[in-house]
HTML snippet that shows the backbone in 3Dmol.js (N, CA, C, O; Angstrom):
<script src="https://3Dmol.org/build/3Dmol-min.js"></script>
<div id="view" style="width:600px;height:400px;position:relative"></div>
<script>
const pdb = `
ATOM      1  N   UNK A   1      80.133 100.251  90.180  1.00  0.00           N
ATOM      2  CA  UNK A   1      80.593 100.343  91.536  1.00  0.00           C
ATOM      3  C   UNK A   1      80.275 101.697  92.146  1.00  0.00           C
ATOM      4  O   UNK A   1      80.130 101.912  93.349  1.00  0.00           O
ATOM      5  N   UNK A   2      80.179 102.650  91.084  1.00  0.00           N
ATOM      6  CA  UNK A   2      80.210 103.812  92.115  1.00  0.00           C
ATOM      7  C   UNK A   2      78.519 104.213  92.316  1.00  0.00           C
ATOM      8  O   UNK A   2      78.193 105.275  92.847  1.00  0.00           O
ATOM      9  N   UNK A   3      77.727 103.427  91.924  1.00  0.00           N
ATOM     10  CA  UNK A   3      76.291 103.595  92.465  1.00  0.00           C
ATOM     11  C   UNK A   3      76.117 102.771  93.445  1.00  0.00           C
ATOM     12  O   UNK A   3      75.390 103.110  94.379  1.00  0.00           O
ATOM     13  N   UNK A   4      76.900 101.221  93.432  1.00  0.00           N
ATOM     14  CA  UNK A   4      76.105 100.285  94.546  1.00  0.00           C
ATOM     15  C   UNK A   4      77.762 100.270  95.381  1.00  0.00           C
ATOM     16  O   UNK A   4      77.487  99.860  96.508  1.00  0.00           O
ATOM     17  N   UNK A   5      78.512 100.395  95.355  1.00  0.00           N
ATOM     18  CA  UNK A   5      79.405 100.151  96.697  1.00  0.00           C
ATOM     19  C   UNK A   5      79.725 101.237  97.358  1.00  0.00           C
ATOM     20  O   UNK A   5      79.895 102.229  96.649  1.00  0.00           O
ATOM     21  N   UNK A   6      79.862 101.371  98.483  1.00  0.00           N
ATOM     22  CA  UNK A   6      80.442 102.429  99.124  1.00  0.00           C
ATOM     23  C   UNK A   6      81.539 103.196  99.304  1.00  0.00           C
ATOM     24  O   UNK A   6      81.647 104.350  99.721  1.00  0.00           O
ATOM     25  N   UNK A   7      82.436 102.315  98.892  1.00  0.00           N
ATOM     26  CA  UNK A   7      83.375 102.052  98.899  1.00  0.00           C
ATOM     27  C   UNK A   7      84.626 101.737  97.781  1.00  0.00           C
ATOM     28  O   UNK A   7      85.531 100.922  97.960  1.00  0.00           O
ATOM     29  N   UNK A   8      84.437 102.595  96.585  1.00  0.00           N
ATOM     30  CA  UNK A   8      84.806 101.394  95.259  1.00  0.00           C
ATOM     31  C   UNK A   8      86.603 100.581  95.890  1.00  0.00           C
ATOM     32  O   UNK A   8      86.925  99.402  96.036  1.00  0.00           O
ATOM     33  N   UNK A   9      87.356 101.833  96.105  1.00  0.00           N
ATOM     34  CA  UNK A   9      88.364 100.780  96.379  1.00  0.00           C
ATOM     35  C   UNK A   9      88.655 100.332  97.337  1.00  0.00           C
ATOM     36  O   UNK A   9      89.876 100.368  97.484  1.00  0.00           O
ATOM     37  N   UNK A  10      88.023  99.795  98.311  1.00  0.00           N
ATOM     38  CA  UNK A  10      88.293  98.632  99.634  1.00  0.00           C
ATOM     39  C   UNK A  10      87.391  97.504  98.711  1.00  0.00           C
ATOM     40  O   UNK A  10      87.540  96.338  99.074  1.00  0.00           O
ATOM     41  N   UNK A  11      86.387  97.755  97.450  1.00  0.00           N
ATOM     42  CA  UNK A  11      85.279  96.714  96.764  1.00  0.00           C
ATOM     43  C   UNK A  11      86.686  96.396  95.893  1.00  0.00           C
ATOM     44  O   UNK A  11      87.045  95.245  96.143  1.00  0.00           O
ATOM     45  N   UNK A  12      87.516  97.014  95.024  1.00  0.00           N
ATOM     46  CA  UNK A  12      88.805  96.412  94.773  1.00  0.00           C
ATOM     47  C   UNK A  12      89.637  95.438  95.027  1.00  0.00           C
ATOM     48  O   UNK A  12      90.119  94.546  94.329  1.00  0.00           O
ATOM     49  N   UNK A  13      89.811  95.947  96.908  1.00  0.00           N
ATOM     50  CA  UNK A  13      90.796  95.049  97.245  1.00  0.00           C
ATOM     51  C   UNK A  13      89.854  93.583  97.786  1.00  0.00           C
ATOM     52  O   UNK A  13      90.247  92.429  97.616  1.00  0.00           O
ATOM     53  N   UNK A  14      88.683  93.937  98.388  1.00  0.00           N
ATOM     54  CA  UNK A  14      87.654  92.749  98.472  1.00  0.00           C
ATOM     55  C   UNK A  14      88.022  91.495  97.230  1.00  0.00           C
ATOM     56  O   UNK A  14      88.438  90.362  97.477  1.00  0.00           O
ATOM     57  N   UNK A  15      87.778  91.989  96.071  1.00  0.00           N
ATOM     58  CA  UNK A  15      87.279  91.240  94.997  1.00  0.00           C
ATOM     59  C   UNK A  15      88.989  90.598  94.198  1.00  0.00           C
ATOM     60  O   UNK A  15      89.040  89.743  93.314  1.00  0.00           O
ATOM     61  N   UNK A  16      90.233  91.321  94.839  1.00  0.00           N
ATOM     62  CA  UNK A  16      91.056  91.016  94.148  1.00  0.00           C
ATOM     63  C   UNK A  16      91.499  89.739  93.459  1.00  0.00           C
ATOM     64  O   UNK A  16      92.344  89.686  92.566  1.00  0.00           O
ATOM     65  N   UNK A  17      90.888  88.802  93.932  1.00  0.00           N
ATOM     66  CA  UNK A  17      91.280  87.699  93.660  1.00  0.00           C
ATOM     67  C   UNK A  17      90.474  87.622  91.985  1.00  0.00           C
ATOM     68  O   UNK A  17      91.137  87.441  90.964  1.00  0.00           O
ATOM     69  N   UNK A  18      89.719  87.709  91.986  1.00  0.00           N
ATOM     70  CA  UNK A  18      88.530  87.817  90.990  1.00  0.00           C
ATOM     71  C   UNK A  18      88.477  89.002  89.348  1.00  0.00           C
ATOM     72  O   UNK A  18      87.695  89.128  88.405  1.00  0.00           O
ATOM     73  N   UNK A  19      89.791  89.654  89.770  1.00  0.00           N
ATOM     74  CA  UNK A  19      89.499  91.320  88.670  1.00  0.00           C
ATOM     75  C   UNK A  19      90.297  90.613  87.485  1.00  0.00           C
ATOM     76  O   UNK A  19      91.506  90.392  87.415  1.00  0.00           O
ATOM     77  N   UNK A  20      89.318  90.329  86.605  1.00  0.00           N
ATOM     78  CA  UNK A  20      90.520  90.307  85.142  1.00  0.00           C
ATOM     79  C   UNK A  20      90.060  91.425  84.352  1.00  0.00           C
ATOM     80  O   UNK A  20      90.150  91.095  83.169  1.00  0.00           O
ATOM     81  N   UNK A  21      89.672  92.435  84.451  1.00  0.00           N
ATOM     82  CA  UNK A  21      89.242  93.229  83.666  1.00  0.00           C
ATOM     83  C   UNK A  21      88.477  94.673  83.926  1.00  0.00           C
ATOM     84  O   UNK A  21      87.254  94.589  84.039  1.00  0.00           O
ATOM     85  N   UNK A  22      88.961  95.749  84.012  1.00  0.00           N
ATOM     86  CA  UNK A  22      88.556  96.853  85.029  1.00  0.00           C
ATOM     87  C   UNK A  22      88.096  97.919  83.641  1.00  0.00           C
ATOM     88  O   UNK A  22      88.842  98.024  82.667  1.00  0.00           O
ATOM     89  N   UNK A  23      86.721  98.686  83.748  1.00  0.00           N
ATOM     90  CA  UNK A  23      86.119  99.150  82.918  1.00  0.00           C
ATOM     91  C   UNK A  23      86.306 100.631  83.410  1.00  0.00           C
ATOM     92  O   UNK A  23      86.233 100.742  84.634  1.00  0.00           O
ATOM     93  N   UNK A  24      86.473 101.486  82.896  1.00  0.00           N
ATOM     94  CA  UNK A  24      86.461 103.081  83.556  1.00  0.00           C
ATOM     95  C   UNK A  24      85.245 104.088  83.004  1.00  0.00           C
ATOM     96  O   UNK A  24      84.753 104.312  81.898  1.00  0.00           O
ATOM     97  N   UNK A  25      85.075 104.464  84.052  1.00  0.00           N
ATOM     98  CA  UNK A  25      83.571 105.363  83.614  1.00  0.00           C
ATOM     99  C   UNK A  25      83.378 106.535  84.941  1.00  0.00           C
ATOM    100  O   UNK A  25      83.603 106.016  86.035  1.00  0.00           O
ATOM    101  N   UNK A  26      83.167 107.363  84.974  1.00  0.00           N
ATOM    102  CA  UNK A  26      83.742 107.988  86.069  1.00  0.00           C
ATOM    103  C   UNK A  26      81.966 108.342  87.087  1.00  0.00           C
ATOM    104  O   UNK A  26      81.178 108.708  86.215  1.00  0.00           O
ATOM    105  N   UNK A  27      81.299 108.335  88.356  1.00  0.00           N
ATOM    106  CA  UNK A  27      80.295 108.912  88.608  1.00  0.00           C
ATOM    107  C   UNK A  27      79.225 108.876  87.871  1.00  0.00           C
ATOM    108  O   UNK A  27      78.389 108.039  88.211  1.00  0.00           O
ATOM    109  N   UNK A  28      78.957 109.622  86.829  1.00  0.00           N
ATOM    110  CA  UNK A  28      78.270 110.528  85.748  1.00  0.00           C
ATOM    111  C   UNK A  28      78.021 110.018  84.191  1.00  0.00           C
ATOM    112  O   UNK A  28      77.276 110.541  83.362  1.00  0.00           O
ATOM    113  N   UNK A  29      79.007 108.639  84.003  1.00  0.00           N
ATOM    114  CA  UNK A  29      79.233 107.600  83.054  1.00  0.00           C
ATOM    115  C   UNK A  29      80.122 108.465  81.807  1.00  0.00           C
ATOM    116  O   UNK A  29      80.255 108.241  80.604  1.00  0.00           O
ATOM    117  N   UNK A  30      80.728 109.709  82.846  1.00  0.00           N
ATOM    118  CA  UNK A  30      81.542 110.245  81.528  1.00  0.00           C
ATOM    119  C   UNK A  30      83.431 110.129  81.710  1.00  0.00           C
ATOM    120  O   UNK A  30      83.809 109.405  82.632  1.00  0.00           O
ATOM    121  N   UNK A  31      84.237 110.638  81.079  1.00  0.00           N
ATOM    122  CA  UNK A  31      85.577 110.515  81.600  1.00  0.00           C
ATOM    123  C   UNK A  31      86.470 110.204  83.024  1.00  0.00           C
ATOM    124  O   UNK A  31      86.538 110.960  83.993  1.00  0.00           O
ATOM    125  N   UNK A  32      86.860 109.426  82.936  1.00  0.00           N
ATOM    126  CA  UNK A  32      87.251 109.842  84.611  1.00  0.00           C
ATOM    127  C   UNK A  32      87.958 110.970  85.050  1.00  0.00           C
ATOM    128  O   UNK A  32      88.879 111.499  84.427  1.00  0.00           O
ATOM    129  N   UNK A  33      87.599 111.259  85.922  1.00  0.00           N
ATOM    130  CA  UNK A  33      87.941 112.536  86.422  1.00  0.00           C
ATOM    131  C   UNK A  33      87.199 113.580  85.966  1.00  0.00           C
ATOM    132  O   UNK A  33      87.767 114.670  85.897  1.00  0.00           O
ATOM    133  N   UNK A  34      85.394 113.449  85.448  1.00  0.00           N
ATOM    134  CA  UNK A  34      85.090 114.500  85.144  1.00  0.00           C
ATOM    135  C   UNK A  34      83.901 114.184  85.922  1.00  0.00           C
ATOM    136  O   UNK A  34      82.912 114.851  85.618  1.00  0.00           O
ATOM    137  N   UNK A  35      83.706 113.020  87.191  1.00  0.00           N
ATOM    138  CA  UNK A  35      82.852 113.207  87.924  1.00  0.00           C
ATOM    139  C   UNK A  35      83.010 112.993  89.445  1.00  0.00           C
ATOM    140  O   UNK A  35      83.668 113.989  89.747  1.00  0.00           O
ATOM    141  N   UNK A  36      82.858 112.471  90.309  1.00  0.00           N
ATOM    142  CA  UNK A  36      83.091 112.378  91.775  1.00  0.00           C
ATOM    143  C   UNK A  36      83.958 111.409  92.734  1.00  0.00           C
ATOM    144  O   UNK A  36      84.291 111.407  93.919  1.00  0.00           O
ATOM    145  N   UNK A  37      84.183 110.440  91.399  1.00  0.00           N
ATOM    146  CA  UNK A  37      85.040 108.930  91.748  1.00  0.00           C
ATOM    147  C   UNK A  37      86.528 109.056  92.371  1.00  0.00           C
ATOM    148  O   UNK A  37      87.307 109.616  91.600  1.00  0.00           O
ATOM    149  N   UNK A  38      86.986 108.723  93.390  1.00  0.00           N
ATOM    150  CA  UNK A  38      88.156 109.094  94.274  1.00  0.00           C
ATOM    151  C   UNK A  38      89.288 108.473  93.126  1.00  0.00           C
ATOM    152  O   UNK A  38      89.930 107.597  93.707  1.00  0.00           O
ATOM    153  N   UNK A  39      89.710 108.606  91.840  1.00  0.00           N
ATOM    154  CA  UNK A  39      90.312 107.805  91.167  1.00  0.00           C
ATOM    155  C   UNK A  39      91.629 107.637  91.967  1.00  0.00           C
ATOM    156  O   UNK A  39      91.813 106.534  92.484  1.00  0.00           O
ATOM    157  N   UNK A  40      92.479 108.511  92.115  1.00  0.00           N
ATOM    158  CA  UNK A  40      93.694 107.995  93.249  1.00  0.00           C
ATOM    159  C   UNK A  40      93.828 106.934  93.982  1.00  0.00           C
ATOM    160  O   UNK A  40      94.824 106.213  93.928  1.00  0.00           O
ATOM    161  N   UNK A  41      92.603 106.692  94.916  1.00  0.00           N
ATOM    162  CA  UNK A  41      92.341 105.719  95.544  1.00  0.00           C
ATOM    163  C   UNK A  41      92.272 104.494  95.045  1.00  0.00           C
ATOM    164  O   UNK A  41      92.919 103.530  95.455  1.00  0.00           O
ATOM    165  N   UNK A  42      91.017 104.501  93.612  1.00  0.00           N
ATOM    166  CA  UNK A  42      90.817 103.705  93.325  1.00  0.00           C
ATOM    167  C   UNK A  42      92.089 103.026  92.497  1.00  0.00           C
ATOM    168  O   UNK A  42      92.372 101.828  92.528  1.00  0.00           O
ATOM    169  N   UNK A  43      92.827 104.106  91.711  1.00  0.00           N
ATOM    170  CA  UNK A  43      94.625 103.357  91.045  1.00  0.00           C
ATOM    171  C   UNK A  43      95.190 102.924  92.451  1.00  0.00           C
ATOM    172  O   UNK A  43      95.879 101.906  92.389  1.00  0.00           O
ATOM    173  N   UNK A  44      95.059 103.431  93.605  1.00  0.00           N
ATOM    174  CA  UNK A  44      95.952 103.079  94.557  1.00  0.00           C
ATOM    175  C   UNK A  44      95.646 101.234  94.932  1.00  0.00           C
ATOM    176  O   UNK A  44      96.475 100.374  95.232  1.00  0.00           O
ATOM    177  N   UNK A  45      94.359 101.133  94.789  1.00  0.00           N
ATOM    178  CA  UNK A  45      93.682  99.571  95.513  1.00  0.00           C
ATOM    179  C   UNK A  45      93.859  98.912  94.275  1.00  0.00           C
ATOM    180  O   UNK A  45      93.750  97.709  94.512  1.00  0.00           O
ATOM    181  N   UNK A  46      94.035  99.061  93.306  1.00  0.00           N
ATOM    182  CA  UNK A  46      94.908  98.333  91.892  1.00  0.00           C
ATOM    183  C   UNK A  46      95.988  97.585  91.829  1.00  0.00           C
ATOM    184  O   UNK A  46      96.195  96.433  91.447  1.00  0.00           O
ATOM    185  N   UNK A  47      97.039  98.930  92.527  1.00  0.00           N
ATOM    186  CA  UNK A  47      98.379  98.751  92.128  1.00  0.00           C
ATOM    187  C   UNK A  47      98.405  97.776  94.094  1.00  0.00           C
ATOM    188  O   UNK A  47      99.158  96.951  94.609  1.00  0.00           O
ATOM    189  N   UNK A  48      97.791  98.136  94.319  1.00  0.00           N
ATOM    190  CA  UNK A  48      97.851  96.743  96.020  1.00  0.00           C
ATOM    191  C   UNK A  48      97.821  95.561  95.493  1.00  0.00           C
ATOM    192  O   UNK A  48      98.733  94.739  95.585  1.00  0.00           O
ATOM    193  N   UNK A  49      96.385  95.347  94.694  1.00  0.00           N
ATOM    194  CA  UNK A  49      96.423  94.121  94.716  1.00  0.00           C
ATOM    195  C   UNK A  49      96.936  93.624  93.607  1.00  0.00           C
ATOM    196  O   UNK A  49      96.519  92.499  93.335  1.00  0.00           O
ATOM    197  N   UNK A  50      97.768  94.123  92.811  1.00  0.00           N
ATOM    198  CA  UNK A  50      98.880  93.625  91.887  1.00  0.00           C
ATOM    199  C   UNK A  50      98.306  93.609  90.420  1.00  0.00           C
ATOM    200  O   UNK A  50      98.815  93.149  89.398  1.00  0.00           O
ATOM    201  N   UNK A  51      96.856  94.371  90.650  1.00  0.00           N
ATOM    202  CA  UNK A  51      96.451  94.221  89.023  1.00  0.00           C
ATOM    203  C   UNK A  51      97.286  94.861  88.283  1.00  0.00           C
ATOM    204  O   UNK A  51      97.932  95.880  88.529  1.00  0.00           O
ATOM    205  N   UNK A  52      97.218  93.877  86.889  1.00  0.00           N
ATOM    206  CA  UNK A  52      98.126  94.263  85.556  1.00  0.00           C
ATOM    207  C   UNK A  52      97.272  93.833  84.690  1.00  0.00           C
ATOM    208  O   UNK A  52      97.734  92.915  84.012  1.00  0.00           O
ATOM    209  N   UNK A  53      95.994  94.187  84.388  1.00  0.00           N
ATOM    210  CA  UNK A  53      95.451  93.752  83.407  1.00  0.00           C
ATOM    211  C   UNK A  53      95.166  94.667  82.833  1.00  0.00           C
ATOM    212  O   UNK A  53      95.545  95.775  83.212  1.00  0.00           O
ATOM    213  N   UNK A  54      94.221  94.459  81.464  1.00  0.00           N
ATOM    214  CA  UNK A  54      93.674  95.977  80.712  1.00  0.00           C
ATOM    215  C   UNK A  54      92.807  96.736  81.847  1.00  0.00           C
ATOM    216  O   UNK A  54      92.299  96.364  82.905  1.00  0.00           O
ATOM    217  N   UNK A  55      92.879  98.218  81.012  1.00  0.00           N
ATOM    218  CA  UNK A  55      92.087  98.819  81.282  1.00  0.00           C
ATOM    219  C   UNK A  55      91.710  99.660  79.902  1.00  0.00           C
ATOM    220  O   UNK A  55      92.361 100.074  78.943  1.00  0.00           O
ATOM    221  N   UNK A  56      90.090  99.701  80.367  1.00  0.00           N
ATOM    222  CA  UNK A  56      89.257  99.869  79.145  1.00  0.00           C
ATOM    223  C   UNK A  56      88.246 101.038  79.469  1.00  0.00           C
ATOM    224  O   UNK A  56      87.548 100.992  80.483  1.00  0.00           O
ATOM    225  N   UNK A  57      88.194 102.005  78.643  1.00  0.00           N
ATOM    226  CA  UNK A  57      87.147 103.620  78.517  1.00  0.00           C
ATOM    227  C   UNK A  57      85.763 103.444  78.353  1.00  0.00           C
ATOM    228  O   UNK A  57      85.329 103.831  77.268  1.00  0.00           O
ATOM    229  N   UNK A  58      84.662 102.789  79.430  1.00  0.00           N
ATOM    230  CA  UNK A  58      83.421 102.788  79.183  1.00  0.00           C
ATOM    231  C   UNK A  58      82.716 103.758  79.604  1.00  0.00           C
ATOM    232  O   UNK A  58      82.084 103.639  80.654  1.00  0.00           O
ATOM    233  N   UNK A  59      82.681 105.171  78.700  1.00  0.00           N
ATOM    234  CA  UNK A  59      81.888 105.973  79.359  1.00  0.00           C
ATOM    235  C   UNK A  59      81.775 106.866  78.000  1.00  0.00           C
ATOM    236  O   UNK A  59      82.459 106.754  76.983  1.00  0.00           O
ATOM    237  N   UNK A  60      80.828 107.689  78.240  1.00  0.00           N
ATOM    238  CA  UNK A  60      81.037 109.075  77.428  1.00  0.00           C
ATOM    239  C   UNK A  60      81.846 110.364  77.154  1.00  0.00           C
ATOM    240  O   UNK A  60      82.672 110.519  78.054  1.00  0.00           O
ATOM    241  N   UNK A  61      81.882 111.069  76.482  1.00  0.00           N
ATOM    242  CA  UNK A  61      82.855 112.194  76.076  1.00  0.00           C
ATOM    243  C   UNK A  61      82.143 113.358  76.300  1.00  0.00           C
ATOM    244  O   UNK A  61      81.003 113.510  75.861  1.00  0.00           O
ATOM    245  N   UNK A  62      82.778 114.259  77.003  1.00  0.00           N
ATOM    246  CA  UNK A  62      82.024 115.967  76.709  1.00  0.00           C
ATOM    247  C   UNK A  62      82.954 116.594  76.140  1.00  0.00           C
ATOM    248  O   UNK A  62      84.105 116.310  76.470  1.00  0.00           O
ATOM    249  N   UNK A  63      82.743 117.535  75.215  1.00  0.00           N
ATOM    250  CA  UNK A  63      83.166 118.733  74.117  1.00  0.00           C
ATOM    251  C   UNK A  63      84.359 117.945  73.370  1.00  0.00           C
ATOM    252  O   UNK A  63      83.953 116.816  73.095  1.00  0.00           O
ATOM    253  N   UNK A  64      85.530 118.119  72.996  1.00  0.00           N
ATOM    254  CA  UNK A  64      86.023 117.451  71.344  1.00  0.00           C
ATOM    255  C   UNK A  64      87.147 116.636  71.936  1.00  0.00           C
ATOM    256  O   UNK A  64      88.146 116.987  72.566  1.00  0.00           O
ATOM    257  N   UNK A  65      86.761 115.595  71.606  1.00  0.00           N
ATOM    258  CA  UNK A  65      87.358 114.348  71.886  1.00  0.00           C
ATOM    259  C   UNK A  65      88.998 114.489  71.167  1.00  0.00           C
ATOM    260  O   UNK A  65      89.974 114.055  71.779  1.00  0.00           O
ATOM    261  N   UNK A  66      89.094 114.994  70.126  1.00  0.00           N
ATOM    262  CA  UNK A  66      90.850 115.116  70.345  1.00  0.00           C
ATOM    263  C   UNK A  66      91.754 115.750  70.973  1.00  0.00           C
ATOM    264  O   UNK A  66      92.979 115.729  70.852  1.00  0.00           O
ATOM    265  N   UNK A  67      90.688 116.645  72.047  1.00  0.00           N
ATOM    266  CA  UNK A  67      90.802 117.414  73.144  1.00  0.00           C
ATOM    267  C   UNK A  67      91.015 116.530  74.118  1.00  0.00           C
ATOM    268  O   UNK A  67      92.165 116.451  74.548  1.00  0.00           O
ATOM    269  N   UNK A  68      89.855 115.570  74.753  1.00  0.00           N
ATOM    270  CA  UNK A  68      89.530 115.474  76.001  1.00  0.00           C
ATOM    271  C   UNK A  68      90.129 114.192  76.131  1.00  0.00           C
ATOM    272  O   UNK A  68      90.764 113.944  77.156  1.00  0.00           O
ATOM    273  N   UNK A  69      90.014 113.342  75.232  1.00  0.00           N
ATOM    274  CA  UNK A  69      90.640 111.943  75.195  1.00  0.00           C
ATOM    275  C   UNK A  69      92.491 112.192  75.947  1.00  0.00           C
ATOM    276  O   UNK A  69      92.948 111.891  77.050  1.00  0.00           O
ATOM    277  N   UNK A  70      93.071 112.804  74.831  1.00  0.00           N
ATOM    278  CA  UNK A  70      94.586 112.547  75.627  1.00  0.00           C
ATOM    279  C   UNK A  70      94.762 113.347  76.791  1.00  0.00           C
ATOM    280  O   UNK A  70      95.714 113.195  77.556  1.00  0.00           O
ATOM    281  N   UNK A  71      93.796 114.262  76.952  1.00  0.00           N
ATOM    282  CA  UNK A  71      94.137 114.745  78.329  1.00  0.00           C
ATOM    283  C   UNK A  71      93.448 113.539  79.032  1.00  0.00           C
ATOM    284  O   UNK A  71      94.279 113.308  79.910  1.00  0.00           O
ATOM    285  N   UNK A  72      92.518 112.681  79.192  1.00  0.00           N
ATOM    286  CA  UNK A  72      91.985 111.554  80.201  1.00  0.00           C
ATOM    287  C   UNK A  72      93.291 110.603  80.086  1.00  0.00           C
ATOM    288  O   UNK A  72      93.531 109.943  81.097  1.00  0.00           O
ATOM    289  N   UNK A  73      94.144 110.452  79.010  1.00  0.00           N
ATOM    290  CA  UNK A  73      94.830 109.625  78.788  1.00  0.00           C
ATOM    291  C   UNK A  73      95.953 109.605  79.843  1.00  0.00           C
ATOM    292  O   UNK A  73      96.394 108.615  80.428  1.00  0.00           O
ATOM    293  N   UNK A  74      96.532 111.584  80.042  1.00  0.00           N
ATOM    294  CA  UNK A  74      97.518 111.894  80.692  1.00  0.00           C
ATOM    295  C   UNK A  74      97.206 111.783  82.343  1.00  0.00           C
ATOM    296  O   UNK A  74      98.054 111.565  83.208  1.00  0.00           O
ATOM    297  N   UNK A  75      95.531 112.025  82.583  1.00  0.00           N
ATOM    298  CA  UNK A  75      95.420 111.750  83.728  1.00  0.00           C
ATOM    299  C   UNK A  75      95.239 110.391  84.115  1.00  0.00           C
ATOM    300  O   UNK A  75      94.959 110.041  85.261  1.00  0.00           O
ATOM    301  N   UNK A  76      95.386 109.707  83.238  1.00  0.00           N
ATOM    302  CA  UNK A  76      95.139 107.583  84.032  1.00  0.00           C
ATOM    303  C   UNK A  76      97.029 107.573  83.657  1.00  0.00           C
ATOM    304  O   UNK A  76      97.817 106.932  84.352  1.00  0.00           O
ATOM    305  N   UNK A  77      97.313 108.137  82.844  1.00  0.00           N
ATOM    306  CA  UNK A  77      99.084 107.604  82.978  1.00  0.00           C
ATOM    307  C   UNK A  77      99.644 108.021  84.429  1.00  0.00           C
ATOM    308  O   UNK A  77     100.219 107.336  85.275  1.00  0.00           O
ATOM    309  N   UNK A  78      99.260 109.452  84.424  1.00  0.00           N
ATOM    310  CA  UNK A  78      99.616 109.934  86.001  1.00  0.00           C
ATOM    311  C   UNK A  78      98.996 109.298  87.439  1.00  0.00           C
ATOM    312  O   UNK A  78      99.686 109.083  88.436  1.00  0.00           O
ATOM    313  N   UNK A  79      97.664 109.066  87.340  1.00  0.00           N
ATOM    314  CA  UNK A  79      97.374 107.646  88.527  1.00  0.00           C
ATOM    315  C   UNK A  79      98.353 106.448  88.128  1.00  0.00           C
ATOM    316  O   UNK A  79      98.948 106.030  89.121  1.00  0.00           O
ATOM    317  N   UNK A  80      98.624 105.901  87.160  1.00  0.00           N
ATOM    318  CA  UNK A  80      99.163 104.691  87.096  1.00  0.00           C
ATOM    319  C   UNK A  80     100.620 104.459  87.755  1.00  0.00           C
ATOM    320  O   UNK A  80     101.144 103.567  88.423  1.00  0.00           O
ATOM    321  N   UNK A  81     100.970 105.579  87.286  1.00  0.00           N
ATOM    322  CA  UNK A  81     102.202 106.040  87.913  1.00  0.00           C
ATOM    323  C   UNK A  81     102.774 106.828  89.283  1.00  0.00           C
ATOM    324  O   UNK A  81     103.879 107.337  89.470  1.00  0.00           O
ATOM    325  N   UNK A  82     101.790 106.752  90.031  1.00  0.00           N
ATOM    326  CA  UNK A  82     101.520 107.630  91.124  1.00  0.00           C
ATOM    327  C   UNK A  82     102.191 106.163  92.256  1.00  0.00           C
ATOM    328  O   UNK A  82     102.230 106.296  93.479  1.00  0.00           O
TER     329      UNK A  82
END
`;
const viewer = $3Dmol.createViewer("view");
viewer.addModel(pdb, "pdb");
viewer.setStyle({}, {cartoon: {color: "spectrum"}});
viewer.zoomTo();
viewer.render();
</script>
């Protein structure tokens, strides 16, 4: 989404009917929040359209993953909860 829509979360609320399954990868195909993706927004057009499904880490890692992982962890708990 974040190469071909303009828009990722109004492409959210577009498609809501349709989301069983939301993949995270941020811009850059690395953590979210370690590239340009409005993630706020995009948890915000989530929690609209009532998704409760998984969410799943498709992207890459920079420098030590028992580092960077629970901090990505603390920042999708804090969108989720926002």
């Amino acid at each position: 989404m974040s190469i071909e829509e303009a828009d990722p979360a109004q492409s959210l609320r577009d498609a809501a009917d349709h989301i069983v399954h939301v993949h995270l990868g941020d811009s850059n195909r690395l953590l979210p929040g370690h590239g340009h993706l409005d993630w706020k927004a995009i948890f915000k057009a989530l929690r609209e359209v009532g998704y409760r499904g998984y969410l799943n880490l498709e992207c890459s890692t920079e420098g030590d993953p028992s580092q960077t992982l629970p901090a990505t962890a603390a920042f999708l708990r804090n969108l989720m909860d926002a």
